[in-house]
N, C-alpha and C positions, 0 to 999 in steps of 0.2 A: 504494500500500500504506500507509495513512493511520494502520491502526492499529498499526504496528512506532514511529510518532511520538507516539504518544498511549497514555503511560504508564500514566496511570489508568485508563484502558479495558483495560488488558493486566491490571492488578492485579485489578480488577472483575471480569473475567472467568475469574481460576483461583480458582478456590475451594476447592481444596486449600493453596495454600501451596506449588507448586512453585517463584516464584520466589522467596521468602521463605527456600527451604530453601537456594535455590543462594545468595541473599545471606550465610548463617550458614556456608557449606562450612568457608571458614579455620579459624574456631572450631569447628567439627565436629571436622576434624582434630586440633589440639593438647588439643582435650578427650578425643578417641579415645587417644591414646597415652597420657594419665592412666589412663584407665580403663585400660586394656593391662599398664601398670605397676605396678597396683595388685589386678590378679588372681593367688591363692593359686594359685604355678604354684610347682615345684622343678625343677632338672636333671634331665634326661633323659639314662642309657645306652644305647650301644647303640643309637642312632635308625637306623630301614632308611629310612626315609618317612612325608611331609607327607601328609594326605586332608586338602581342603575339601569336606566336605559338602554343599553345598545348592542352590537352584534360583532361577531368576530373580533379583531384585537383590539377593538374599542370596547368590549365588556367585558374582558379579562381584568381588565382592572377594579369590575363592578365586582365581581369573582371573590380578590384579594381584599375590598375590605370588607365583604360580606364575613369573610374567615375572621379578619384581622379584628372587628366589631362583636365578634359572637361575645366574647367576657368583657365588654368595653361600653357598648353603648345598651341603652335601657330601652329601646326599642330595636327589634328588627329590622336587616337590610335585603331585599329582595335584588335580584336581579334579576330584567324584562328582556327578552330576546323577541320582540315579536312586534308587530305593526300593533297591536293591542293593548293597553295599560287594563294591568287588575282595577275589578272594580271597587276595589275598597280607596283608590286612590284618588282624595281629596283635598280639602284646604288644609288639613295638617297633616300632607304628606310631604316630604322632601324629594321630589323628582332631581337626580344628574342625569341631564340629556348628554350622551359622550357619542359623539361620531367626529375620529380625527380629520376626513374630507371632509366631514361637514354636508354630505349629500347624502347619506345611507340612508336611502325611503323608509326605511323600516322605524327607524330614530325620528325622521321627518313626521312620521304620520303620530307614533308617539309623544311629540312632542307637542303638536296641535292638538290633542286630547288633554295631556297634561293641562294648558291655560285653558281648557274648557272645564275640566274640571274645577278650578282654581288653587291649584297647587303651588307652591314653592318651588320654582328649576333655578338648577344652575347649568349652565352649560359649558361644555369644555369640546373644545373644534381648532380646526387650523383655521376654521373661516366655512365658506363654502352655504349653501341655505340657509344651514340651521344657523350661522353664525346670522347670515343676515335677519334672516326670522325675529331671532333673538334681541339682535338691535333693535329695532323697528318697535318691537314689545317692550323695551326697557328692561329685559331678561337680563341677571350678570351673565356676564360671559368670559369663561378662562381661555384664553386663545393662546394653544400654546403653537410652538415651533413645529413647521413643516420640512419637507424635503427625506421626509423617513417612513420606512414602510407601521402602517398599524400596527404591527404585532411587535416592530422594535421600539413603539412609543409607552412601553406600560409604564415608566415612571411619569411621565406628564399623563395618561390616563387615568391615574391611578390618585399617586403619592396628593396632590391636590386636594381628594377629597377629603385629605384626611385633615388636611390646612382648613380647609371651609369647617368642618364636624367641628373642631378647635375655637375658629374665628365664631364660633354659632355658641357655643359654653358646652359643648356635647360630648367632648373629647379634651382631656388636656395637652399640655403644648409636648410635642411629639420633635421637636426641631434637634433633641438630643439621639433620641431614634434614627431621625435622617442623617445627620453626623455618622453614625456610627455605623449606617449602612453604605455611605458612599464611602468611608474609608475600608469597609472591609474588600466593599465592590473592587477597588483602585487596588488595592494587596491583591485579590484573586486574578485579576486579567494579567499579571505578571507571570504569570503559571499558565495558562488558559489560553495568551493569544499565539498566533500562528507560530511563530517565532521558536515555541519549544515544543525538543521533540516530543512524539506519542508516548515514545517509553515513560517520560517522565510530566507527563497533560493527561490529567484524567478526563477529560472532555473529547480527547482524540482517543484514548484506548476504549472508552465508552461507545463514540460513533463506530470502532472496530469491531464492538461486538456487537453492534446492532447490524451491520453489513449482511447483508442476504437475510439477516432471519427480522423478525418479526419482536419491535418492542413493546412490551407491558408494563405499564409503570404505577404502581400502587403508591398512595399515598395512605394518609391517618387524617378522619372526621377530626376539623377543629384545629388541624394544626398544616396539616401537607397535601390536604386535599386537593386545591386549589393549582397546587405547583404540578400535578400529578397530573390534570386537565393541561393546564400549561403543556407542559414537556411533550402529549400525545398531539396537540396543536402544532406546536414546532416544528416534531418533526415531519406531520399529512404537510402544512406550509413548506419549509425550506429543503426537506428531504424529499416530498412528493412522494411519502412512504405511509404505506399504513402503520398505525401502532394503536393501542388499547390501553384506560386506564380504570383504576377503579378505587376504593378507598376500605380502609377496616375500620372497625368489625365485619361491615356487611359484607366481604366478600369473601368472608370462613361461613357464612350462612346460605351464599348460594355458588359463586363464581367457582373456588377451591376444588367444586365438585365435579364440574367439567374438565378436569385436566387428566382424562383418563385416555380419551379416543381422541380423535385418531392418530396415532405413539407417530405417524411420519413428521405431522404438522406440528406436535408437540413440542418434538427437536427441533423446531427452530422457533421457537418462542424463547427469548431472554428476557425476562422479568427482573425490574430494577425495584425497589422497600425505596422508597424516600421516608427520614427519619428525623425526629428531631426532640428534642430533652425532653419536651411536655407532654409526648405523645401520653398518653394514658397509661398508669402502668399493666393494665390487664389485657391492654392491643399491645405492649411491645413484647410481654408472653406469649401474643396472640405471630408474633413476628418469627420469635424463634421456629416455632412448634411449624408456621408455614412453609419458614424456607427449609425448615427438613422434608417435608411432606414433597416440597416443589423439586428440589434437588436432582432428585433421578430422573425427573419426566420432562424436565423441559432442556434448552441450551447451557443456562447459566443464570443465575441468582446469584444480584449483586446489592447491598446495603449502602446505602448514601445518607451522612449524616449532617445535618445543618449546622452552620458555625454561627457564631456571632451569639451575643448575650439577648442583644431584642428582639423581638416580635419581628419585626423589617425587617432586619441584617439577617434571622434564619430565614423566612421565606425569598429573601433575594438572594441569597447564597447558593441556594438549592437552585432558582428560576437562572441565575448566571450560567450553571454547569449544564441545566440542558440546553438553555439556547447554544451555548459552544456546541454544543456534542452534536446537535442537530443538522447545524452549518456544515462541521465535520464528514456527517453523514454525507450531507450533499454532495458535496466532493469527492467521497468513495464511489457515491453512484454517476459521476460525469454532470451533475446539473448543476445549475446557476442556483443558487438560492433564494435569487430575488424574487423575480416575476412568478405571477400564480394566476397563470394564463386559462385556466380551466373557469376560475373565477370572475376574470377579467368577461370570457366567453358567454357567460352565465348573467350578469350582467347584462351583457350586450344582446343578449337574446330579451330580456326580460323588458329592458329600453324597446324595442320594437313592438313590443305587443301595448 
């Protein structure tokens, strides 16, 4: 695998900037929480519940604080993937409308229901409709930085709302969090980027064994869930690969049991535990007891642990390693990681009618 060593061939070959964008992450984030704290928000009474709006790598962020909120905020955070807003959403609900073009009909049509409801948005865009929309209505609007694919924007997708939840009295100040997630971020991509080799980049010996076979990535309800979704995301996007994820407990109660037939497709399924201090201690019992059971029947089981002491620094530690590994992938299989031309395609059909 000659070209996971030969850096400039990887650089040559993404011609979006995917791994450019994962070099800037750290600064991504401490620049996100600016911006966050710097958006025309006041207190909110009366809050019932959080809606993130939006779809594809604009609601991966809704994802992150839905997890990052469960022991935190005193109301629920939903995330809405659908042209549709639940009907319980009204004047004391908190809508973030997030689409980074700013055109996702989906978001668009959610978000004209939001002010008909009378709800609370905030909005977060590169521009684009909803940005106008939102002007026009006097909606805040976080407009962050363009020029980068969705799926590499999670810290401005993201890190922001956690600025607004703060600026609102909902969340306390988290600014020592973000510190400590873009320093760890800035320490990991020294290990992580192109530059060093497989043997010693667990991000590249990772995309190594996902090569030809088939990745499954478990996480833990409440803590790694989220990263788990993530990493199967990354790699259908920049790998143009399938993978599968799912989370424990639930999946010693039903998935664990599938892993009998059929023994060819088996072997090549590599299942990755994403892990981290908090998990529960009766799921990381639930952890050992799996990967013994998983051992013989599939490729390989491998356990990833989260660094960092916050809440942020372990979920982006974890979300760092698979975007690299996914990139990585891309390039054992011959593709660009950027373009997601099926997508694009999908789109442009749906524009016609």
């Amino acid at each position: 695998m000659p070209i996971l060593d030969d850096a400039q061939a990887m650089y040559n070959a993404d011609t979006k900037g995917m791994l450019k964008a994962l070099w800037e992450l750290p600064e991504q984030c401490a620049r996100a929480w600016e911006l966050g704290m710097a958006a025309d928000v006041s207190p909110m009474d009366n809050l019932r519940q959080v809606v993130v709006t939006g779809l594809g790598g604009s609601a991966i962020g809704g994802d992150l604080l839905r997890v990052y909120a469960t022991q935190r905020l005193d109301v629920p955070v939903v995330v809405n993937r659908d042209y549709v807003l639940p009907k319980f959403v009204g004047p004391y609900t908190l809508v973030f409308a997030v689409s980074y073009s700013g055109n996702t009909e989906e978001t668009l049509s959610a978000y004209v229901q939001a002010r008909e409801k009378g709800a609370r948005i905030v909005v977060l865009t590169t521009g684009g409709k909803l940005g106008e929309l939102a002007g026009n209505d006097g909606v805040p609007v976080i407009t962050v930085p363009g020029g980068i694919a969705p799926r590499s924007a999670t810290g401005y997708l993201f890190i922001p709302t956690l600025a607004v939840l703060y600026r609102m009295g909902l969340l306390p100040d988290l600014s020592h969090e973000v510190a400590e997630c873009t320093s760890l971020l800035q320490s990991m991509r020294e290990k992580l980027k192109p530059e060093v080799p497989r043997d010693s980049n667990q991000a590249k010996m990772l995309a190594a064994n996902f090569h030809n076979r088939i990745p499954v990535i478990w996480g833990s309800s409440g803590t790694t869930e989220v990263v788990a979704q993530r990493w199967k995301g990354q790699i259908n996007e920049n790998a143009k690969a399938p993978a599968y994820w799912n989370v424990f407990p639930e999946l010693n109660h039903n998935e664990l049991v599938g892993f009998e037939f059929p023994g060819e497709l088996l072997r090549r399924l590599y299942v990755v535990i994403l892990r981290d201090p908090q998990d529960h201690p009766r799921v990381q019992k639930r952890f050992a007891i799996t990967r013994e059971i998983m051992e013989g029947e599939v490729a390989g089981v491998v356990e990833i642990m989260a660094r960092g002491s916050g809440t942020l620094a372990r979920m982006y530690s974890l979300v760092y390693i698979g975007d690299y590994a996914s990139v990585y992938l891309a390039m054992l299989y011959g593709v660009d990681p950027g373009p997601v031309r099926v997508i694009d395609t999908l789109k442009a059909r749906l524009a016609e009618e």
